[in-house]
RODO-2510 file (C-alpha; in nm, 4 decimals, decimal comma):
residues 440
     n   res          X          Y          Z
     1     x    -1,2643    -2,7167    -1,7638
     2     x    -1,0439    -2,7629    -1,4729
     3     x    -0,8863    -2,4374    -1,3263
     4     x    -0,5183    -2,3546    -1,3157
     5     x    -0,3641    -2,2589    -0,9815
     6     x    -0,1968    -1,9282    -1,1547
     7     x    -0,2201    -1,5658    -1,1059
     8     x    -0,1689    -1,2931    -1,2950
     9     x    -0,0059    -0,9180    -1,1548
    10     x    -0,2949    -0,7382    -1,0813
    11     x    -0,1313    -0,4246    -1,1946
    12     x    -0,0961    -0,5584    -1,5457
    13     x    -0,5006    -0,6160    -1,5661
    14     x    -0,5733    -0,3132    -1,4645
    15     x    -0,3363    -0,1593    -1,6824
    16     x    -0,5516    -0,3809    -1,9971
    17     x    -0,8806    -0,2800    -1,8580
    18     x    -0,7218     0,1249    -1,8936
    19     x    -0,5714     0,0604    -2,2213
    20     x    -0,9408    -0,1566    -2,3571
    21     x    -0,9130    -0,5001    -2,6202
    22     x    -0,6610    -0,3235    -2,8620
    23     x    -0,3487    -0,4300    -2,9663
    24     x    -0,0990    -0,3896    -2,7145
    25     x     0,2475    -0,4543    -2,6750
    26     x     0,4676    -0,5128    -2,3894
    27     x     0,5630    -0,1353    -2,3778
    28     x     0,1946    -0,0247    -2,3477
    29     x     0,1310    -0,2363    -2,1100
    30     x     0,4413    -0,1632    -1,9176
    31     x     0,3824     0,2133    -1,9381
    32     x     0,0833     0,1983    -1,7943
    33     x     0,1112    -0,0018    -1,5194
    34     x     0,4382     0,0634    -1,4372
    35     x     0,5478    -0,3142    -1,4062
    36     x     0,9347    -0,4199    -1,4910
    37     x     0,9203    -0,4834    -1,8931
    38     x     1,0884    -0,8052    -1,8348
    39     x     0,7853    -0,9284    -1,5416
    40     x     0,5076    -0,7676    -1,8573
    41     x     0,5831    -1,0228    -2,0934
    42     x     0,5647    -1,2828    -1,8481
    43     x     0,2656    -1,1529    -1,7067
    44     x     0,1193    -1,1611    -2,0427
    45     x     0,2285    -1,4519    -2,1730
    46     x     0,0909    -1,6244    -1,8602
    47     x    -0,2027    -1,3938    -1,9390
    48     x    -0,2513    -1,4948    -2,2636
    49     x    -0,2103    -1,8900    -2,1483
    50     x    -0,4804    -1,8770    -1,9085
    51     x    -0,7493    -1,6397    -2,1193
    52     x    -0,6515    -1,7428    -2,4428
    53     x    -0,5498    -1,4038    -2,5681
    54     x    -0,3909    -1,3537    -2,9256
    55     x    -0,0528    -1,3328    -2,9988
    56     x     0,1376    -1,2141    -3,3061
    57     x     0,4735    -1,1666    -3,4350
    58     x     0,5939    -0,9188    -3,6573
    59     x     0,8801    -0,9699    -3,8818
    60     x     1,1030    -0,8348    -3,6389
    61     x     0,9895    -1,0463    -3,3288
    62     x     0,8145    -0,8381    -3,1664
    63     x     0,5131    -0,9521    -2,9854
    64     x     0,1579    -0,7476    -2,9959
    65     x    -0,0965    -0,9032    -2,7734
    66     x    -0,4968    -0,8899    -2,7955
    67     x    -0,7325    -0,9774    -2,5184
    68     x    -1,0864    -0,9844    -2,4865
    69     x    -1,2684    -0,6634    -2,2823
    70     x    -1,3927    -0,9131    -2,0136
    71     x    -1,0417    -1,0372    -1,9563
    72     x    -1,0842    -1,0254    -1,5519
    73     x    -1,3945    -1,2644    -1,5525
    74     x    -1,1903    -1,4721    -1,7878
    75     x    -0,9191    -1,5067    -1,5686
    76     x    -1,1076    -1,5527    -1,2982
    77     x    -1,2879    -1,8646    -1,4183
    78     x    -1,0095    -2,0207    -1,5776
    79     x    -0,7346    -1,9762    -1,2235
    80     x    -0,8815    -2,0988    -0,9117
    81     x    -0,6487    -1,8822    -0,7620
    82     x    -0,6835    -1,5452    -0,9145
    83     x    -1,0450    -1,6581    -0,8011
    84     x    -0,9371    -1,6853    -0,4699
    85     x    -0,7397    -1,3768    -0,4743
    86     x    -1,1007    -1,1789    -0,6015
    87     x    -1,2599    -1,3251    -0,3584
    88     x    -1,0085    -1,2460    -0,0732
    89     x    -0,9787    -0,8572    -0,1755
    90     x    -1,3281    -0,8022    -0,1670
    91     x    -1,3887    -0,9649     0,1923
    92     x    -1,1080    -0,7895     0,2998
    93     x    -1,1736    -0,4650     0,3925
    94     x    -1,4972    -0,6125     0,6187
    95     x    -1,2935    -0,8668     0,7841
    96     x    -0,9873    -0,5861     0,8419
    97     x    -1,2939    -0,3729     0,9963
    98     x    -1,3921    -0,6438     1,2248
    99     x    -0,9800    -0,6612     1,3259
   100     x    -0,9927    -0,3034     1,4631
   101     x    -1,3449    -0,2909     1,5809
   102     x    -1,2612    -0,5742     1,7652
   103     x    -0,9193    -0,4780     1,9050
   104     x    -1,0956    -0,1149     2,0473
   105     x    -1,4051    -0,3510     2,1614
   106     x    -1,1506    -0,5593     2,3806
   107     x    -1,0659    -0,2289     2,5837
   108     x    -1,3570    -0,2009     2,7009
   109     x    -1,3941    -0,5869     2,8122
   110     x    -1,0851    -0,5544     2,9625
   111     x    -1,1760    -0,2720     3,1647
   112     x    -1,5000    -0,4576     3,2404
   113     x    -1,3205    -0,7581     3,3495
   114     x    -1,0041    -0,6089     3,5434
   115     x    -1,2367    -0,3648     3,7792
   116     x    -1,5086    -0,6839     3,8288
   117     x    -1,1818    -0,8518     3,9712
   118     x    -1,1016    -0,6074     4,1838
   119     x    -1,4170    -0,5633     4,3314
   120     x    -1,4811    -0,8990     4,4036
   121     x    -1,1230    -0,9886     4,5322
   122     x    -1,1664    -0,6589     4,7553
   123     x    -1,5039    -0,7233     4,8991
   124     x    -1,4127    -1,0952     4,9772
   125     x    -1,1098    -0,9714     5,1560
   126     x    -1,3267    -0,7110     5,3636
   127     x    -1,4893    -0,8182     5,7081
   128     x    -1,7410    -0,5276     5,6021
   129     x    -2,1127    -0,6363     5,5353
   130     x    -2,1054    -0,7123     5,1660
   131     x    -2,4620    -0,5741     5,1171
   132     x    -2,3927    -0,2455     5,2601
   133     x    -2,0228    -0,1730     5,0798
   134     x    -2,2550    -0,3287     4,7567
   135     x    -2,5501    -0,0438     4,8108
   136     x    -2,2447     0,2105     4,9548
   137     x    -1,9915     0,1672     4,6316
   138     x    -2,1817     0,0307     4,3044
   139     x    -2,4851     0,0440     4,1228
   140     x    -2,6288    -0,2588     3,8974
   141     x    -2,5683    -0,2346     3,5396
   142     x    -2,3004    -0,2731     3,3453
   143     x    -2,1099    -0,0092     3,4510
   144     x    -1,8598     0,0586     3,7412
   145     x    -1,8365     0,3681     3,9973
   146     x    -1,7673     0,5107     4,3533
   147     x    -2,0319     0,7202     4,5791
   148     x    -2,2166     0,9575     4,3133
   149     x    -2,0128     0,9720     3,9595
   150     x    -2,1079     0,6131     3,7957
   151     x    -1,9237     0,5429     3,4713
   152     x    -2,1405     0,3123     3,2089
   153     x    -1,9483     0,1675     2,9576
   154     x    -2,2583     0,0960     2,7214
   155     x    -2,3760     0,4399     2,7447
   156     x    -2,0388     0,5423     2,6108
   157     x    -2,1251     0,3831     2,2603
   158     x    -2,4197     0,6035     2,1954
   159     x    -2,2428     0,9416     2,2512
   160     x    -2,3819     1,1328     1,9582
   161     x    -2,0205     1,1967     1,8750
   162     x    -1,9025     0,8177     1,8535
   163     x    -2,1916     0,6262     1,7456
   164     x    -2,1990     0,4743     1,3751
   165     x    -2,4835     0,2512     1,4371
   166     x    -2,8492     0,1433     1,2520
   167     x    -3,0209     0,3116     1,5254
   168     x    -2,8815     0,6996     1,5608
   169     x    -2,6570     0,9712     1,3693
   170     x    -2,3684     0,8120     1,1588
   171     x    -2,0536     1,0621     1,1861
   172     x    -1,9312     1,2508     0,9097
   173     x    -1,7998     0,9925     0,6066
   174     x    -1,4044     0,9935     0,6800
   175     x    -1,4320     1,0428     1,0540
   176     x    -1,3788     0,7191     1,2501
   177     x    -1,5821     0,5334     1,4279
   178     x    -1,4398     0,5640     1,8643
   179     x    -1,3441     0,2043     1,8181
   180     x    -1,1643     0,2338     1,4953
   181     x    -0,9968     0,5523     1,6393
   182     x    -0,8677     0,2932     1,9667
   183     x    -0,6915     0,0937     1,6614
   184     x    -0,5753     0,3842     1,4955
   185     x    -0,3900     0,5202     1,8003
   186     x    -0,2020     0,2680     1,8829
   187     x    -0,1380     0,1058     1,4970
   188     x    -0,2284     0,4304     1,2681
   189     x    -0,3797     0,4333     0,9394
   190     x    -0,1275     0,2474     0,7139
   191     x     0,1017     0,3470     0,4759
   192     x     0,0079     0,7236     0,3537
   193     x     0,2477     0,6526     0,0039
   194     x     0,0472     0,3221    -0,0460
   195     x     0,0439     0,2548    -0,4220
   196     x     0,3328     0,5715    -0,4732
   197     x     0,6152     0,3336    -0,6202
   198     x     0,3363     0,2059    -0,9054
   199     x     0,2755     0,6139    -0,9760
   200     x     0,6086     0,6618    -0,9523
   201     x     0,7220     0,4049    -1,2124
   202     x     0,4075     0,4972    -1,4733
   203     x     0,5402     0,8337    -1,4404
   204     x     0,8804     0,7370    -1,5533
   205     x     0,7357     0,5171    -1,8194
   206     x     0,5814     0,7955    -1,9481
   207     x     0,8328     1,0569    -1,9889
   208     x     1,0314     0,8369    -2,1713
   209     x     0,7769     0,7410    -2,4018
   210     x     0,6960     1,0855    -2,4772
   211     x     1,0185     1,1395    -2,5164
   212     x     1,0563     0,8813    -2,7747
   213     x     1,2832     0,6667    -2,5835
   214     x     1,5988     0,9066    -2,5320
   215     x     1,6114     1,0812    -2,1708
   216     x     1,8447     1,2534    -1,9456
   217     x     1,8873     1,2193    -1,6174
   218     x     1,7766     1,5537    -1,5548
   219     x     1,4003     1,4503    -1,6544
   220     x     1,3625     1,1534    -1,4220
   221     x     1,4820     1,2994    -1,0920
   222     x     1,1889     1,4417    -1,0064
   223     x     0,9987     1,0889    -1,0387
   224     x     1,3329     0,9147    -0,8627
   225     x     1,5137     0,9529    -0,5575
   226     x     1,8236     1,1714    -0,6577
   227     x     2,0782     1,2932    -0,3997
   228     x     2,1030     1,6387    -0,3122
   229     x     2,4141     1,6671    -0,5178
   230     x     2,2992     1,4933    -0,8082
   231     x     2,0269     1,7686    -0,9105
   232     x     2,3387     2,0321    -0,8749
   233     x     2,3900     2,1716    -1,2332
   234     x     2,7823     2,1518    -1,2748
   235     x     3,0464     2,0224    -1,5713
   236     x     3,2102     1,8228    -1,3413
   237     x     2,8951     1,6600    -1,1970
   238     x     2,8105     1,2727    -1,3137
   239     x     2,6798     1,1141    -1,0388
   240     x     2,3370     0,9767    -1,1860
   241     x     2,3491     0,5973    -1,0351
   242     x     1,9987     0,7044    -0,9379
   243     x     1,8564     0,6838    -1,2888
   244     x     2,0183     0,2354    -1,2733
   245     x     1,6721     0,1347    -1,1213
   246     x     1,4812     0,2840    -1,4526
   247     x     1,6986     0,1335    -1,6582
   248     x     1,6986    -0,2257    -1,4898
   249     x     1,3054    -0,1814    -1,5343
   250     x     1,2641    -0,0463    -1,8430
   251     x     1,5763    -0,2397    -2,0530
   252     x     1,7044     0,1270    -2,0811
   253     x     2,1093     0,1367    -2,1424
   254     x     2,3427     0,4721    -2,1307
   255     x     2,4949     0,6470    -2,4379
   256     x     2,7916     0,8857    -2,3670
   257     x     2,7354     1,1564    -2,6474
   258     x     3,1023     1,3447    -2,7925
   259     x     3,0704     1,6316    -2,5092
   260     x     3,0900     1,3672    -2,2133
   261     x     2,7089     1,3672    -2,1620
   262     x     2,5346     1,0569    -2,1016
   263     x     2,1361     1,0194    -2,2557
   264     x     1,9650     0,7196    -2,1500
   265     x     1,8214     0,4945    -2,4376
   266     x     1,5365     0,2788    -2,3820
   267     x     1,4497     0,1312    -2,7104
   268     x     1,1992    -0,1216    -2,6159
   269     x     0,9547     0,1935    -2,4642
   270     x     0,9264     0,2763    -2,8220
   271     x     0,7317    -0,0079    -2,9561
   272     x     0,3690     0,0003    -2,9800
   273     x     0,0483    -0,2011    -3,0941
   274     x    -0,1514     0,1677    -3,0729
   275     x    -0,2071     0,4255    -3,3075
   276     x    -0,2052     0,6921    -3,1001
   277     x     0,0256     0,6967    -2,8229
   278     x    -0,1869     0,7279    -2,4439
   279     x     0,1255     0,8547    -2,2203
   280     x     0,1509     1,2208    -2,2232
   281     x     0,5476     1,4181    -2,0848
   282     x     0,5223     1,4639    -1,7002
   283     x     0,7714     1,7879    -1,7366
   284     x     0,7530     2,0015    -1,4643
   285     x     0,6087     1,7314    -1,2517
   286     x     0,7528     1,5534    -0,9472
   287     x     0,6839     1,2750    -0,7102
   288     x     0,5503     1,3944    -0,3970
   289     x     0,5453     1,2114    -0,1067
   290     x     0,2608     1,2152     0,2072
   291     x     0,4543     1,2182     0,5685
   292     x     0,2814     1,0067     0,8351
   293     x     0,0147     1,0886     1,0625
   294     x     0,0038     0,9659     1,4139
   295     x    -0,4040     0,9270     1,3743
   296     x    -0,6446     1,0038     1,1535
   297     x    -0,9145     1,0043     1,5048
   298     x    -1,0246     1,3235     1,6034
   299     x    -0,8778     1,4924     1,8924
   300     x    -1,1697     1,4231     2,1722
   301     x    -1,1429     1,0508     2,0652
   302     x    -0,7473     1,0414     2,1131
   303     x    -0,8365     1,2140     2,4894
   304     x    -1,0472     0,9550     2,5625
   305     x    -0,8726     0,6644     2,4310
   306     x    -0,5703     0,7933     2,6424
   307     x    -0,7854     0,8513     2,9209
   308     x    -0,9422     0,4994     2,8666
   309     x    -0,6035     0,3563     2,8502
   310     x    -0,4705     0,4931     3,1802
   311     x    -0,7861     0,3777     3,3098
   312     x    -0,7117     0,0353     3,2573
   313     x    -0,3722     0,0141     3,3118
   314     x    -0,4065     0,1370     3,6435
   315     x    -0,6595    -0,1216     3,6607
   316     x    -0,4053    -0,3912     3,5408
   317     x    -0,1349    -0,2756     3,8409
   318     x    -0,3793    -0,2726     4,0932
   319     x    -0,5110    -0,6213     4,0334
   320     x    -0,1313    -0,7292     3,9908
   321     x    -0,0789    -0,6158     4,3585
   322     x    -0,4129    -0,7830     4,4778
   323     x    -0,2765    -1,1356     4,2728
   324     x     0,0311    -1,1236     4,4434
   325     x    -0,1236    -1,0340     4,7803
   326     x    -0,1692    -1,3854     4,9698
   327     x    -0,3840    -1,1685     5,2532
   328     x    -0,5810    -0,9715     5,0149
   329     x    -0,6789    -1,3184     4,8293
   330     x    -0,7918    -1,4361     5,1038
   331     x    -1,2069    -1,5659     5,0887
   332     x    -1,1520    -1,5188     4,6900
   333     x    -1,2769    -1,8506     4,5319
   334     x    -1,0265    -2,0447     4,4053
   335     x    -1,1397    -2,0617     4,0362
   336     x    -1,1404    -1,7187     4,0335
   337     x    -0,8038    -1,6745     4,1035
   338     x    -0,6680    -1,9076     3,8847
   339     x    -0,8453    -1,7706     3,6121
   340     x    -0,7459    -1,3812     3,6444
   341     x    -0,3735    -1,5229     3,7017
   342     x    -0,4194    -1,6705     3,3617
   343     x    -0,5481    -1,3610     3,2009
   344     x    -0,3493    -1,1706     3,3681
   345     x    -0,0025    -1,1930     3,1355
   346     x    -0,2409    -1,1107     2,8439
   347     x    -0,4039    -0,8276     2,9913
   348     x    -0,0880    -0,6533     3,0803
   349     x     0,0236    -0,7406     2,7287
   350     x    -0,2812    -0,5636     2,6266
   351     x    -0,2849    -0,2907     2,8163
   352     x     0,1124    -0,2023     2,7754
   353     x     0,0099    -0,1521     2,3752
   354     x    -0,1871     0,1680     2,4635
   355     x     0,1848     0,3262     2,5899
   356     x     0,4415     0,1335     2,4154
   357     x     0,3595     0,0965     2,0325
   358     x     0,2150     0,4548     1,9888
   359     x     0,5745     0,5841     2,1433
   360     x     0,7637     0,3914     1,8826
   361     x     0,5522     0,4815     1,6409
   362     x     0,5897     0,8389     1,7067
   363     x     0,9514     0,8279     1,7175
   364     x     0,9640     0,5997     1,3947
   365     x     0,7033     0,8638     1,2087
   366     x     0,8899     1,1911     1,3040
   367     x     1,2082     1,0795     1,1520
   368     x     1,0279     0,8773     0,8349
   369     x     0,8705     1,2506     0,7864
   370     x     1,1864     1,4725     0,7567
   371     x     1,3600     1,2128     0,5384
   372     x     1,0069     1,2598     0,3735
   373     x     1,0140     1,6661     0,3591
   374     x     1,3801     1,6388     0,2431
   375     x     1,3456     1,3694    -0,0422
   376     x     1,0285     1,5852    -0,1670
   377     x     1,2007     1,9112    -0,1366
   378     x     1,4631     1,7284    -0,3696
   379     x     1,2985     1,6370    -0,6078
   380     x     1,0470     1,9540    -0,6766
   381     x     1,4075     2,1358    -0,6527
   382     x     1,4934     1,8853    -0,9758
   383     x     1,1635     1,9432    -1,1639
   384     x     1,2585     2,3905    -1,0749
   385     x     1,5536     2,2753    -1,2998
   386     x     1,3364     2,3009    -1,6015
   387     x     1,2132     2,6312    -1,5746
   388     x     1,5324     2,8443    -1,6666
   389     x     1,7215     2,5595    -1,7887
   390     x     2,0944     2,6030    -1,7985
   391     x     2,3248     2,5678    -2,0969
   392     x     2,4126     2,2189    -2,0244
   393     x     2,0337     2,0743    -1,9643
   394     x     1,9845     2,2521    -2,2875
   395     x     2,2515     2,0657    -2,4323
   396     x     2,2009     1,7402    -2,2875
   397     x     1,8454     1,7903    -2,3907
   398     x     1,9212     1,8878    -2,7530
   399     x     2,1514     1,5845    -2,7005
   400     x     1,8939     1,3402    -2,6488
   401     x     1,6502     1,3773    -2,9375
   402     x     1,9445     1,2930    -3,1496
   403     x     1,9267     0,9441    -2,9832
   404     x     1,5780     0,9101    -2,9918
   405     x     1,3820     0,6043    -3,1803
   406     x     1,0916     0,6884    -3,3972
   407     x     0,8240     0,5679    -3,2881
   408     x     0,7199     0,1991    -3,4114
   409     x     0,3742     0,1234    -3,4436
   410     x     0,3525    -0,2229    -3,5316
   411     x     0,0640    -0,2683    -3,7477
   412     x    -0,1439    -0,5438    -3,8992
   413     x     0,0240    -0,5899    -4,2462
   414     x     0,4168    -0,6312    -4,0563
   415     x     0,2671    -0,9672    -3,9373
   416     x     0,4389    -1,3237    -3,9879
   417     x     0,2900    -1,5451    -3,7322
   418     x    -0,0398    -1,5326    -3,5635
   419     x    -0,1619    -1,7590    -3,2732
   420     x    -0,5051    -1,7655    -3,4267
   421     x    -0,4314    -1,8802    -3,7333
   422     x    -0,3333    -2,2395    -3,8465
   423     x     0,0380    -2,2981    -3,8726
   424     x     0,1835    -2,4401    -4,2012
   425     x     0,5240    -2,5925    -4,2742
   426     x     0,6730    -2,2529    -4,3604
   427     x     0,5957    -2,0767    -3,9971
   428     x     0,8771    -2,2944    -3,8540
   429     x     1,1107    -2,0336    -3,8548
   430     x     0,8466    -1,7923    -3,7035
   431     x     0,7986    -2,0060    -3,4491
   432     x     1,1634    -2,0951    -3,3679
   433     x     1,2188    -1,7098    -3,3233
   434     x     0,8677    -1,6879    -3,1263
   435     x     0,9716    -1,9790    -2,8812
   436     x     1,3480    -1,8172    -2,8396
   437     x     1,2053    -1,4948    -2,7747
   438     x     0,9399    -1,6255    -2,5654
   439     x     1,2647    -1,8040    -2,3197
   440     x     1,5323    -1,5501    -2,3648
***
């Protein structure tokens, strides 16, 4: 069978995997991976198009979806590109290793080459005998050095405290590796909050499916981003335009109740193919968010990459000033110089990343991290809220059960159209509502 060049949101397989081969509908899946309810049931249409899943339709036209338990391997042999996409995320994380490796591995070479340059531009410049300044100044091996200190850049990689080779002690299991911690001081270690806005939105998902579909506002700040003043308990108080990003998600719509309050209805949360509901109240909770760190490398390996650093940057400006120095160029082959002018923009490039990125960086980080401490200190000030409530959370509270919907568990015997079966002159209707549903 030829294979489709479709994906499906990893988010909502995972999300089936969690929830197993029962019937599910959009709701459950939405609530547990944390996906727009709109982008589920396209997801698992597309889902069910591709794996051949079952789909039903209640009398009411709602849609329950079943799936087999090996629905990844499925999908993977039936879209060459969800095939691809496997395929990529598993070789990623070597070939990302290889990136940095390599990046803290050109350092070195560029040390190596810059300080070969000089030497041999400065000894064909000299009228001194070549032998003696060659006996006087270096030593063979790969390494570099002046009179007695000698500096081998091979012996560096077998320090007992860098090495993560076959052949000698591996460091401890989350301590880098001396040339991942080069890449991690000048690019850091990624996003800290990586997957936080998927948490984030399952946690909202889930308090208002344990509340039955009916919330306040009060309940989601600590899983949103409210404003200082919007957590401040007052009559006159109604700015809650944070909560319009839960509602666009989750098909949620605002009810005003007869004291001015507003409750936040999200009917659709309240359907389900599951007996018993998975989702439990996050009350009390709040989203919490990491700040940035500069560099997860240890503090000897940042000294040394700095010290590395101004070693060959100083390196760079030294050969610069030979390059441009007719006299000092002078008895230098030709090919030679052309070549190191040609490397030259690049190493400069190079060697400028050591100073430049990490001082953006830092200034970037330190003010991500006290919008980070502030936002967090918001939020567990909104989840505080709940544990001396005041009169009006109570009553916006009491407020919202009145609004809530019961629970629908759509079962077997509420069924009027399955995909499975065969379909007979008197499922037209069924499917006219089916195919509406399926492009409204």
């Amino acid at each position: 069978m030829a294979q489709d060049f479709k994906d499906v949101d990893t988010r909502v397989i995972g999300a089936l995997e969690k929830l197993g081969s029962r019937r599910l509908t959009v709701a459950d899946v939405s609530s547990v991976s944390g996906t727009p309810v709109q982008e589920t049931e396209k997801e698992l249409l597309l889902l069910s198009q591709l794996t051949g899943g079952k789909l039903e339709v209640s009398d009411d036209g709602d849609i329950v979806y079943t799936f087999d338990n090996n629905v990844r391997a499925t999908l993977m042999s039936n879209s060459l590109r969800a095939s691809i996409r496997e395929q990529f995320e598993k070789a990623w994380p070597v070939l990302f290793y290889l990136i940095r490796i390599s990046f803290g591995a050109f350092l070195f070479i560029s040390i190596l080459t810059v300080f070969a340059a000089i030497s041999i531009i400065s000894s064909s410049s000299s009228d001194r005998d070549r032998g003696e300044r060659r006996g006087d100044y270096y030593d063979s091996g790969p390494g570099f050095g002046m009179g007695f200190f000698r500096f081998d850049l091979f012996d560096f990689f077998y320090w007992s405290s860098f090495q993560n080779t076959y052949y000698g002690p591996q460091p401890p299991k989350n301590e880098l590796n001396f040339l991942e911690a080069i890449f991690s001081f000048v690019f850091g270690d990624g996003d800290p909050n990586r997957g936080l806005e998927d948490k984030r939105w399952r946690a909202v998902a889930a308090t208002i499916r344990a509340n039955n579909g009916a919330v306040t506002a009060e309940q989601l700040a600590p899983l949103l981003d409210p404003p200082e003043e919007g957590i401040k308990q007052s009559e006159t108080n109604v700015d809650e335009s944070y909560v319009i990003p839960a509602l666009l998600r989750f098909q949620g719509r605002p009810e005003v109740t007869p004291d001015g309050d507003i409750i936040y209805v999200f009917p659709e949360m309240a359907k389900s193919g599951l007996n018993v509901d998975t989702v439990r109240d996050t009350r009390g909770q709040y989203i919490e968010e990491d700040e940035w760190d500069f560099s997860k490398g240890t503090g000897t390996q940042k000294f040394f990459v700095v010290a590395l650093a101004i070693l060959n940057l100083t390196g760079v400006v030294t050969l610069g000033g030979l390059l441009g120095n007719p006299v000092a160029l002078r008895g230098t082959s030709p090919g030679l110089i052309a070549t190191m002018q040609g490397l030259f923009p690049l190493l400069t490039a190079y060697a400028t990343t050591y100073f430049t990125i990490p001082v953006f960086r830092w200034m970037w980080q330190s003010r991500e991290n006290v919008q980070i401490r502030f936002r967090n200190s918001v939020r567990k000030a909104a989840a505080s809220l709940f544990v001396q409530p005041s009169e009006k959370l109570r009553r916006k509270e009491f407020a919202a059960r009145q609004y809530t919907t019961e629970r629908n568990v759509i079962g077997d015997r509420n069924m009027s159209f399955s995909s499975d079966a065969d379909v007979t002159p008197s499922d037209d209707d069924v499917l006219g509502q089916f195919d509406r549903k399926i492009s409204s």
